[in-house]
C-alpha positions in Angstrom: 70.0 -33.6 18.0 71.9 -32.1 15.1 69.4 -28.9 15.5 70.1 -28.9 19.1 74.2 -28.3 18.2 73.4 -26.6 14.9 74.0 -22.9 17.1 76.9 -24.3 19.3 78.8 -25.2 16.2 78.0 -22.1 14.2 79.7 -20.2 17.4 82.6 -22.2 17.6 83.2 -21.4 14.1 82.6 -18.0 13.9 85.1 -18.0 17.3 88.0 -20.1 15.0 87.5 -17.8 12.7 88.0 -14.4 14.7 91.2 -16.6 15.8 93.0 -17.3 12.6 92.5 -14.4 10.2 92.5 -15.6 6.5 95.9 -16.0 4.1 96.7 -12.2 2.3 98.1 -13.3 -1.5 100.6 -11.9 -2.2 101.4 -12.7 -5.5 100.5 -9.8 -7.1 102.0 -7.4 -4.9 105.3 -9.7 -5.1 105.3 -9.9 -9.4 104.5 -6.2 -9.3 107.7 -5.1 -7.0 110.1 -7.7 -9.3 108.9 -5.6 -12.4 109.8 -2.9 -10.4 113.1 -4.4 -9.3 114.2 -6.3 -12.7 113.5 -2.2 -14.4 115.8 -0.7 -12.2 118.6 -3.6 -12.6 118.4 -5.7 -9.7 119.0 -9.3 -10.7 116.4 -12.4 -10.3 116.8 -14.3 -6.8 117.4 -10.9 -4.8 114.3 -9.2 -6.4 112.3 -12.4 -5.7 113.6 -12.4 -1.7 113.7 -8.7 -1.2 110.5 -8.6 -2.9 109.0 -11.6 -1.2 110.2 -10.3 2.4 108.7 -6.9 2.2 105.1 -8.2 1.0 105.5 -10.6 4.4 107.1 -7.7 6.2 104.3 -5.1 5.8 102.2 -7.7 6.8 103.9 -8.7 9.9 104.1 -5.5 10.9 101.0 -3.6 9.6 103.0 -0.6 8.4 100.4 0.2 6.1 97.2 0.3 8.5 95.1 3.0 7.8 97.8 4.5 5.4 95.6 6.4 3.0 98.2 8.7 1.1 99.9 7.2 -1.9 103.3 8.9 -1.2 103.2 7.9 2.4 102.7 3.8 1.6 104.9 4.2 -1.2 108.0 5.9 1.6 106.7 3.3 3.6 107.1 0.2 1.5 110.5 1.5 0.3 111.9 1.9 3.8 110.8 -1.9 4.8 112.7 -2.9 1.1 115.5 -1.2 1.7 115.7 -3.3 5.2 115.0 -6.4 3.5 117.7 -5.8 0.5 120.4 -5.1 3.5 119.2 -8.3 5.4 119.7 -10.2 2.4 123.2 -9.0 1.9 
């Protein structure tokens, strides 16, 4: 019996998975940008949040798909930062 399901299983899996795309860390990207942020004087709690919210925002709203150029992610990323520092204001 368990052979006989083996292949439905597999496919409901495989269809679950297709579904819910996995986690994207973020830490890295986040500790980078509070470097970033604590270097050029911003203070602890708003780098953490404005850091935090544009890792999540870029995410969200995949402003970096199929962004090759260095200078265009970086305008890109600094736009969605600059959002996130006035949203946190």
């Amino acid at each position: 019996i368990y052979l006989a399901h083996q292949p439905a299983l597999f496919a409901l899996l495989l269809g679950l998975a297709y579904l819910a795309p996995p986690a994207i860390d973020t830490t890295e990207f986040v500790a980078s940008c509070e470097t970033r942020c604590f270097e050029d004087g911003g203070e602890g709690k708003m780098c953490h949040d404005a850091c935090k919210c544009t890792a999540q925002e870029a995410i969200r709203s995949k402003a970096l798909a199929g962004v090759t150029d260095e200078a265009e992610r970086g305008r890109r990323l600094n736009e969605i930062a600059q959002r996130c520092v006035e949203k946190g204001d």
